[in-house]
C-alpha positions as protocol buffer text, in pm:
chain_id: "A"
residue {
  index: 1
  type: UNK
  ca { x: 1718 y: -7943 z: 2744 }
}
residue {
  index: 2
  type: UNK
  ca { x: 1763 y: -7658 z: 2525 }
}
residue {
  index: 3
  type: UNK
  ca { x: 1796 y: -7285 z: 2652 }
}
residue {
  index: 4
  type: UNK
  ca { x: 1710 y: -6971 z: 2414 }
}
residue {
  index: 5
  type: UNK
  ca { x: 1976 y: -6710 z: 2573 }
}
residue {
  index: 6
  type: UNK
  ca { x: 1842 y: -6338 z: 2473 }
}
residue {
  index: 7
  type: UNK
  ca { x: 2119 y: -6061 z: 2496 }
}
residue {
  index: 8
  type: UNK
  ca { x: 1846 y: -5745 z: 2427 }
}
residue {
  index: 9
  type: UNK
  ca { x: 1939 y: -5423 z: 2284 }
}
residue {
  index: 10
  type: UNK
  ca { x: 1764 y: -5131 z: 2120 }
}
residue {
  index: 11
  type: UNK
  ca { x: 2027 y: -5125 z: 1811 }
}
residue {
  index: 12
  type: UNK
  ca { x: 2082 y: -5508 z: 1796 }
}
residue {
  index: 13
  type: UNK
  ca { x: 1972 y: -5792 z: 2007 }
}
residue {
  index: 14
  type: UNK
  ca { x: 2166 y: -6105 z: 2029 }
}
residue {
  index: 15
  type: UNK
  ca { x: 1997 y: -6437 z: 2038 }
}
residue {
  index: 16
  type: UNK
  ca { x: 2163 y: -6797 z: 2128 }
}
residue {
  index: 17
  type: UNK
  ca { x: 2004 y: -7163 z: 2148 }
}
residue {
  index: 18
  type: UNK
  ca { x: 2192 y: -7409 z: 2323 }
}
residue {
  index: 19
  type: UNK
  ca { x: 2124 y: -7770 z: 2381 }
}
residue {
  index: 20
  type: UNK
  ca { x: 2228 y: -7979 z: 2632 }
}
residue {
  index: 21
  type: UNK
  ca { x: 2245 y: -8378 z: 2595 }
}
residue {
  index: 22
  type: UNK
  ca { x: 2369 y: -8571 z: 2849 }
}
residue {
  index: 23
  type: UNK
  ca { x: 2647 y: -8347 z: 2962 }
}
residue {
  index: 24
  type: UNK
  ca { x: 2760 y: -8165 z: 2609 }
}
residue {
  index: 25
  type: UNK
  ca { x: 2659 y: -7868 z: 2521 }
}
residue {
  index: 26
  type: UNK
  ca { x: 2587 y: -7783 z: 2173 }
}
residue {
  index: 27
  type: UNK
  ca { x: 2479 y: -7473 z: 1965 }
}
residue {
  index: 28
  type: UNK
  ca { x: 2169 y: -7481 z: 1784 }
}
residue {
  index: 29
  type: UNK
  ca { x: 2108 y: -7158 z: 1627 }
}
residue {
  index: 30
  type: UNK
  ca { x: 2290 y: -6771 z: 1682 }
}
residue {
  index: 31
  type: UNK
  ca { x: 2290 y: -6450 z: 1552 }
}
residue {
  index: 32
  type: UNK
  ca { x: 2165 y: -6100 z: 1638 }
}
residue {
  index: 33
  type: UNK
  ca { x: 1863 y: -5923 z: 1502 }
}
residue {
  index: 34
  type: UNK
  ca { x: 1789 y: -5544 z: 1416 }
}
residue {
  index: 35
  type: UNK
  ca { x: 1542 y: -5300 z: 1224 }
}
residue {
  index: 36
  type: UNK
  ca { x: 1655 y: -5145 z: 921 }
}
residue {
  index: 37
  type: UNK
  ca { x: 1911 y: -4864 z: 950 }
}
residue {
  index: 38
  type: UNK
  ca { x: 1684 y: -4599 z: 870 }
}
residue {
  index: 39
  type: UNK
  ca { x: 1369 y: -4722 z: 1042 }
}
residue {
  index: 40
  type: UNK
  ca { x: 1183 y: -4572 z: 1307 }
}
residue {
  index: 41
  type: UNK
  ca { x: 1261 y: -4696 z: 1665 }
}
residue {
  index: 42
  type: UNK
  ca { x: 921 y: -4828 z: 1686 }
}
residue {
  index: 43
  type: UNK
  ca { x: 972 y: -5002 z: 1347 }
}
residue {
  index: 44
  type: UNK
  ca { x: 1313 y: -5182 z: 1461 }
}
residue {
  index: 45
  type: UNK
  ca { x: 1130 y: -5350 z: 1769 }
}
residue {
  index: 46
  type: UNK
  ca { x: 863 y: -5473 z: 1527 }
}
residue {
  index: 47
  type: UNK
  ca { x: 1152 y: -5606 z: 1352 }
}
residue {
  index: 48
  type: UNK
  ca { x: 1305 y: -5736 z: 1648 }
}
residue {
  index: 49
  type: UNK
  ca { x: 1017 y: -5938 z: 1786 }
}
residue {
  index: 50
  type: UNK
  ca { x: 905 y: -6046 z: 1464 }
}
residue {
  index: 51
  type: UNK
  ca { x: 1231 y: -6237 z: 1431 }
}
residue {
  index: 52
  type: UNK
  ca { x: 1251 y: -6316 z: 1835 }
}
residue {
  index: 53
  type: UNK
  ca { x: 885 y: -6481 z: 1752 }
}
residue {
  index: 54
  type: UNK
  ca { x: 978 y: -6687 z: 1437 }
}
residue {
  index: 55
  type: UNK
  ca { x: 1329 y: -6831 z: 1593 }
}
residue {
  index: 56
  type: UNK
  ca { x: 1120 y: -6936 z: 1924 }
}
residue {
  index: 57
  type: UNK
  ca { x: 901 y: -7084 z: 1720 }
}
residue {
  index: 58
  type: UNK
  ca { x: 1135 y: -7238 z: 1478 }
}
residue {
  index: 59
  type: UNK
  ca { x: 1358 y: -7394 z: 1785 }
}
residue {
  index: 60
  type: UNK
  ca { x: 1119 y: -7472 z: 2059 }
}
residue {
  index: 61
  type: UNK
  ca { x: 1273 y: -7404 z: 2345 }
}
residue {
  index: 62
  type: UNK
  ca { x: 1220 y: -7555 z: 2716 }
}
residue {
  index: 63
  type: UNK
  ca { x: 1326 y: -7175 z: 2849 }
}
residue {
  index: 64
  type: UNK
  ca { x: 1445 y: -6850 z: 2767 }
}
residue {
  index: 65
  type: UNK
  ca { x: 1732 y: -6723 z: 2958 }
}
residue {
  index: 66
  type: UNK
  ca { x: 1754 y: -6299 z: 2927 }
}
residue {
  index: 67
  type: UNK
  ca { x: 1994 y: -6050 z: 3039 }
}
residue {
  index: 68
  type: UNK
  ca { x: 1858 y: -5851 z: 3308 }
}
residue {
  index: 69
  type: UNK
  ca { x: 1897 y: -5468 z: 3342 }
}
residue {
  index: 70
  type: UNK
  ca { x: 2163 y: -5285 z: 3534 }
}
residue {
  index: 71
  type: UNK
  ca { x: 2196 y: -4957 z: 3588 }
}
residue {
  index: 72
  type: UNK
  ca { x: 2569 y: -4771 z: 3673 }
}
residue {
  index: 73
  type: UNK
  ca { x: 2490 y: -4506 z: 3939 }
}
residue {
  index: 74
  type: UNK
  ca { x: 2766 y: -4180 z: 3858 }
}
residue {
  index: 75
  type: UNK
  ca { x: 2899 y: -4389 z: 3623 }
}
residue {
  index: 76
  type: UNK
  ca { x: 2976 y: -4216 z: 3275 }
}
residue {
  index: 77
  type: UNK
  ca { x: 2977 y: -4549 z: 3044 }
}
residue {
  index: 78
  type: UNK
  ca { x: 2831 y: -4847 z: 3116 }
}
residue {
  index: 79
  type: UNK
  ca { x: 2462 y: -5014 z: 3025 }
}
residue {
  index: 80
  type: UNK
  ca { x: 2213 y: -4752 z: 3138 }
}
residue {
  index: 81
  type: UNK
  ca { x: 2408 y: -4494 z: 3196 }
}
residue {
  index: 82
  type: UNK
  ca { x: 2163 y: -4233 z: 3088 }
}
residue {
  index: 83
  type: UNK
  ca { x: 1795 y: -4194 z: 3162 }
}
residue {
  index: 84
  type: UNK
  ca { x: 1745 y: -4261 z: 2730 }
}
residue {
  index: 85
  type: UNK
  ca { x: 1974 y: -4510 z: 2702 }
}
residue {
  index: 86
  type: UNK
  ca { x: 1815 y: -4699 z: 2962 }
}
residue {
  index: 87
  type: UNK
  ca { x: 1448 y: -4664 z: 2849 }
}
residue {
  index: 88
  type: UNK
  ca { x: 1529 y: -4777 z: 2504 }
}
residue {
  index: 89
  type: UNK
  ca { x: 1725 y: -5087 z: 2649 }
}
residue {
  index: 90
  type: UNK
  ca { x: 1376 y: -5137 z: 2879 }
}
residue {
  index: 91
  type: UNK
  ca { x: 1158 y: -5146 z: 2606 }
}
residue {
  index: 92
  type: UNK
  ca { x: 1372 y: -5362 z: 2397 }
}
residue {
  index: 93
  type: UNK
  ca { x: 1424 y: -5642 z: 2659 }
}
residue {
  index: 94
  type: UNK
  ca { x: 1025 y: -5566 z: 2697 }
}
residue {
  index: 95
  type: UNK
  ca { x: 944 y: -5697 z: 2326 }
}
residue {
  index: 96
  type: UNK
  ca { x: 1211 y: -6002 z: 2402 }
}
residue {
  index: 97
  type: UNK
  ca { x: 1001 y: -6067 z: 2730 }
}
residue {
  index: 98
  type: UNK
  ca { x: 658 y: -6022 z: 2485 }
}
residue {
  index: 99
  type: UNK
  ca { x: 788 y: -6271 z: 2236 }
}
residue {
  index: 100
  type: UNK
  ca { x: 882 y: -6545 z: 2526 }
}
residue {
  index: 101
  type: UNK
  ca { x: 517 y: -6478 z: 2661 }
}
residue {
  index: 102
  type: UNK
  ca { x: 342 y: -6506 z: 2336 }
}
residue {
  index: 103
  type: UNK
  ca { x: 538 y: -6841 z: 2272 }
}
residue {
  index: 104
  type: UNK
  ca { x: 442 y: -7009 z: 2616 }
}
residue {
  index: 105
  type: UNK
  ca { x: 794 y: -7012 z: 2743 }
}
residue {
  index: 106
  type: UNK
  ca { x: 844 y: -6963 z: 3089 }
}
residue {
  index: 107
  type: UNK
  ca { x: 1173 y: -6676 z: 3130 }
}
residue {
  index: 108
  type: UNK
  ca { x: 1425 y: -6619 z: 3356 }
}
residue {
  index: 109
  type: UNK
  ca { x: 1633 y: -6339 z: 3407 }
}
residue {
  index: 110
  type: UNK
  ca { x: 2011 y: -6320 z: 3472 }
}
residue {
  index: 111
  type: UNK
  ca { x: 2236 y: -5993 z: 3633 }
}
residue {
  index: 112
  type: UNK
  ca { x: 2530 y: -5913 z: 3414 }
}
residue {
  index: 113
  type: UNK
  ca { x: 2784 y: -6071 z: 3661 }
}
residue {
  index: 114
  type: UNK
  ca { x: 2623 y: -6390 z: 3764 }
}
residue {
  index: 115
  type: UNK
  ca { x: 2618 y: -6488 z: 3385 }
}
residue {
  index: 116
  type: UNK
  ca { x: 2978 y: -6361 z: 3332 }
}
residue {
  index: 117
  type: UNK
  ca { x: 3050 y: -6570 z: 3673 }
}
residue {
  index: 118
  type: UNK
  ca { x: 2887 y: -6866 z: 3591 }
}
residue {
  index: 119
  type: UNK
  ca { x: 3077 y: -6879 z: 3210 }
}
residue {
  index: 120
  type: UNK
  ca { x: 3400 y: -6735 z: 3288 }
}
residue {
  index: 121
  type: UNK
  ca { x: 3429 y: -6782 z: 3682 }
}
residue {
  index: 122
  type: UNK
  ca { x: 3476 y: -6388 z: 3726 }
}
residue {
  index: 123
  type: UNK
  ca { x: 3190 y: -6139 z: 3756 }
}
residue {
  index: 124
  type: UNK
  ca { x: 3346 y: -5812 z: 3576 }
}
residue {
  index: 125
  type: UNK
  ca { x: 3468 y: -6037 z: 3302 }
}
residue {
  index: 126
  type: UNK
  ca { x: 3548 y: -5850 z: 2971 }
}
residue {
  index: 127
  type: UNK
  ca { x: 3363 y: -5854 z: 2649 }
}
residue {
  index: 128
  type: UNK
  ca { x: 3665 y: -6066 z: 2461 }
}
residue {
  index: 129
  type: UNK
  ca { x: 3689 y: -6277 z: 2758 }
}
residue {
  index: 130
  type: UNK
  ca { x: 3309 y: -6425 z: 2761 }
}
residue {
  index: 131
  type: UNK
  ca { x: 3382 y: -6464 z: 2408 }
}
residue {
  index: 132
  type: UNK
  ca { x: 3667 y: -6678 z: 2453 }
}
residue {
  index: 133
  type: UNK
  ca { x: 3469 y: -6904 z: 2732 }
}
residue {
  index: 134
  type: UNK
  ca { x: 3175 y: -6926 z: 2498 }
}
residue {
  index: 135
  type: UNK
  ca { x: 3393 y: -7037 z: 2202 }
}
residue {
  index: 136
  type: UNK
  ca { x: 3586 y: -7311 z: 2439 }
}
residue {
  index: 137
  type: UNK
  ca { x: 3239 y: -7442 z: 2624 }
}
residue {
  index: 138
  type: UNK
  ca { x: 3027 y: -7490 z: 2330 }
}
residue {
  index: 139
  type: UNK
  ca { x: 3352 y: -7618 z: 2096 }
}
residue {
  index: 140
  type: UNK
  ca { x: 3347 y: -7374 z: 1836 }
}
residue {
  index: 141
  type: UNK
  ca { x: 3613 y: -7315 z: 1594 }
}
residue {
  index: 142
  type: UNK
  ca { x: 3607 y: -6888 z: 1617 }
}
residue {
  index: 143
  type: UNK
  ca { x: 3431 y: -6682 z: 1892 }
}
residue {
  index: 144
  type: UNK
  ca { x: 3116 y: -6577 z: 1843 }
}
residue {
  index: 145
  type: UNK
  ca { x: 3090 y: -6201 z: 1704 }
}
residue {
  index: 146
  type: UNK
  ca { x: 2996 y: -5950 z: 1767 }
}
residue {
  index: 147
  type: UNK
  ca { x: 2970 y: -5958 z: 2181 }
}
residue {
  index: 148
  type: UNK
  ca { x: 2564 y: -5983 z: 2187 }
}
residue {
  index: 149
  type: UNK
  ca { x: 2555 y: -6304 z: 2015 }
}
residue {
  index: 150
  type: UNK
  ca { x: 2826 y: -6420 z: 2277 }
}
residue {
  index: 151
  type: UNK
  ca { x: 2679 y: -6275 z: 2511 }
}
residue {
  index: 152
  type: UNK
  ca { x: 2309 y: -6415 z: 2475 }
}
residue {
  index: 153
  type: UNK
  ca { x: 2481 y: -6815 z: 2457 }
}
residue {
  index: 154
  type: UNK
  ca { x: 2678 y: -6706 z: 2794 }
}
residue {
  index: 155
  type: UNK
  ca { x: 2326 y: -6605 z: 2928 }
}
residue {
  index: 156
  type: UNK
  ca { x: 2166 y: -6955 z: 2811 }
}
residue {
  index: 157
  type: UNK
  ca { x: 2467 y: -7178 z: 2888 }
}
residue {
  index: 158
  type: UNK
  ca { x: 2454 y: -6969 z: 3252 }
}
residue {
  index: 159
  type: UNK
  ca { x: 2100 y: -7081 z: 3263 }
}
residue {
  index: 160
  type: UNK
  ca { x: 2215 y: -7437 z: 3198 }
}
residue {
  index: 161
  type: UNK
  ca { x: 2478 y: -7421 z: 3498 }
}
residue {
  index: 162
  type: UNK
  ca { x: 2175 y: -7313 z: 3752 }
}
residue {
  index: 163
  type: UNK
  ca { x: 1961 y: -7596 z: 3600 }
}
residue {
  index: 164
  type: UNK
  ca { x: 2256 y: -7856 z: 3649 }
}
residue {
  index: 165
  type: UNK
  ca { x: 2553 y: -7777 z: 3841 }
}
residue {
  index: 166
  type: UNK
  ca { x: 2856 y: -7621 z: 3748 }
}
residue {
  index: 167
  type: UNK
  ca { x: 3009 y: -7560 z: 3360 }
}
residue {
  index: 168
  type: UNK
  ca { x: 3364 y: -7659 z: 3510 }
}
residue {
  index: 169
  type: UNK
  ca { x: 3196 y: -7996 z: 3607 }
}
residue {
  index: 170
  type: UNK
  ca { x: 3074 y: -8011 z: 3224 }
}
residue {
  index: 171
  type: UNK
  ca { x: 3390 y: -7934 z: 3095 }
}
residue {
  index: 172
  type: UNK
  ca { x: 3558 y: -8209 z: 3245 }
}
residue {
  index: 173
  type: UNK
  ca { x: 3341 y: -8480 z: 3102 }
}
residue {
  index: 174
  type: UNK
  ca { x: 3402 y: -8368 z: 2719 }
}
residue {
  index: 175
  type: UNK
  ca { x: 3694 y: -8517 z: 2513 }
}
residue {
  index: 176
  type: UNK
  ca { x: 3925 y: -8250 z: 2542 }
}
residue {
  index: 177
  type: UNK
  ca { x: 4195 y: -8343 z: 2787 }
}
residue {
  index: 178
  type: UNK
  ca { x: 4360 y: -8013 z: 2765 }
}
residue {
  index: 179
  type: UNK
  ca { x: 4087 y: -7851 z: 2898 }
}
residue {
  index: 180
  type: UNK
  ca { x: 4016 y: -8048 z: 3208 }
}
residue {
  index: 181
  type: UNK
  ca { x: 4279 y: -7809 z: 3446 }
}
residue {
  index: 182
  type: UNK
  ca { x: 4031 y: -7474 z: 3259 }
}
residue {
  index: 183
  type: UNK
  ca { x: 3822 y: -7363 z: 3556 }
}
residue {
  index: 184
  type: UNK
  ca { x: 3829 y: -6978 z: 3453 }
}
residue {
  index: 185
  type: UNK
  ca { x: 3900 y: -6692 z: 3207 }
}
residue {
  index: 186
  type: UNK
  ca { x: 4236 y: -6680 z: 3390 }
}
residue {
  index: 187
  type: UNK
  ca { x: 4366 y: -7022 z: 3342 }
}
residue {
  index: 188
  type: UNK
  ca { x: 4292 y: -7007 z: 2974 }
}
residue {
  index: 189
  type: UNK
  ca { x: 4634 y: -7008 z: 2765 }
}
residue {
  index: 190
  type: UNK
  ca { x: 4622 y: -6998 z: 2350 }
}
């Protein structure tokens, strides 16, 4: 099964492909996409689903996983803290949603916590941490960088864990001995 996780933003949108055989996961293809600098808004999310459209159709997917919305009531930072803020982030997750559509491949759409639950066992997770889980789950030498392309593989190997059970269960099976006590960020030691 392979899982095209979409982290959408309206400066840069991270996008992750992960495969699962058996019970490994494995990445496929990540990276994040933007206009140019200097372009128009309306010209960087052309940009954006022109590349969101090639890389589905490059990679084939069997779903796209996407970070839903959220919105922080009286909050002062935060996704969607601002009435602006949060339209631009709309409209960019709306070209991610466009390019899924156009490709034929159904969607499904994740709250910020669940996915940071499901990869690092703890819902208000931080940015460094989902990195670390990422890097440790899909056996990469370094962390992904910067936090959207982390983000959009914790959204598709999230995706993965509702499609199959648990990642701890996953984790367990791979050759790593050291790693078969890790059931959260917490327990992770360098």
């Amino acid at each position: 099964m392979k899982i095209f996780g979409i982290d959408p933003g309206s400066a840069r949108t991270g996008f992750g492909c992960v495969e699962r055989v058996g019970s490994r996961h494995t990445l496929v293809v990540c990276g994040s996409l933007s206009g140019p600098p200097r372009a128009t808004f309306p010209d960087k999310l052309k940009a954006i689903h022109a590349g969101l459209a090639a890389l589905l159709a490059e990679h084939r997917p069997d779903a796209v996983a996407i970070e839903d919305v959220f919105v922080l009531r009286g909050a002062s930072r935060g996704h969607a803290s601002n009435a602006r803020s949060a339209l631009k982030l709309g409209e960019a997750r709306g070209i991610a949603l466009l390019a899924a559509a156009e490709a034929g491949v159904p969607v499904t759409a994740y709250a910020p916590a669940a996915i940071k639950r499901a990869v690092v066992g703890y819902g208000r997770a931080e940015k460094h941490q989902v990195q670390q889980m990422v890097k440790l789950l899909l056996g990469l030498d370094q962390a992904p960088s910067p936090h959207d392309v982390a983000d959009a593989l914790a959204v598709a190997l999230c995706h993965l864990q509702s499609a199959s059970g648990t990642l701890a269960e996953h984790l367990t099976e791979q050759p790593r001995p050291r790693l078969s006590t890790l059931r959260s960020w917490r327990d992770y030691r360098p």
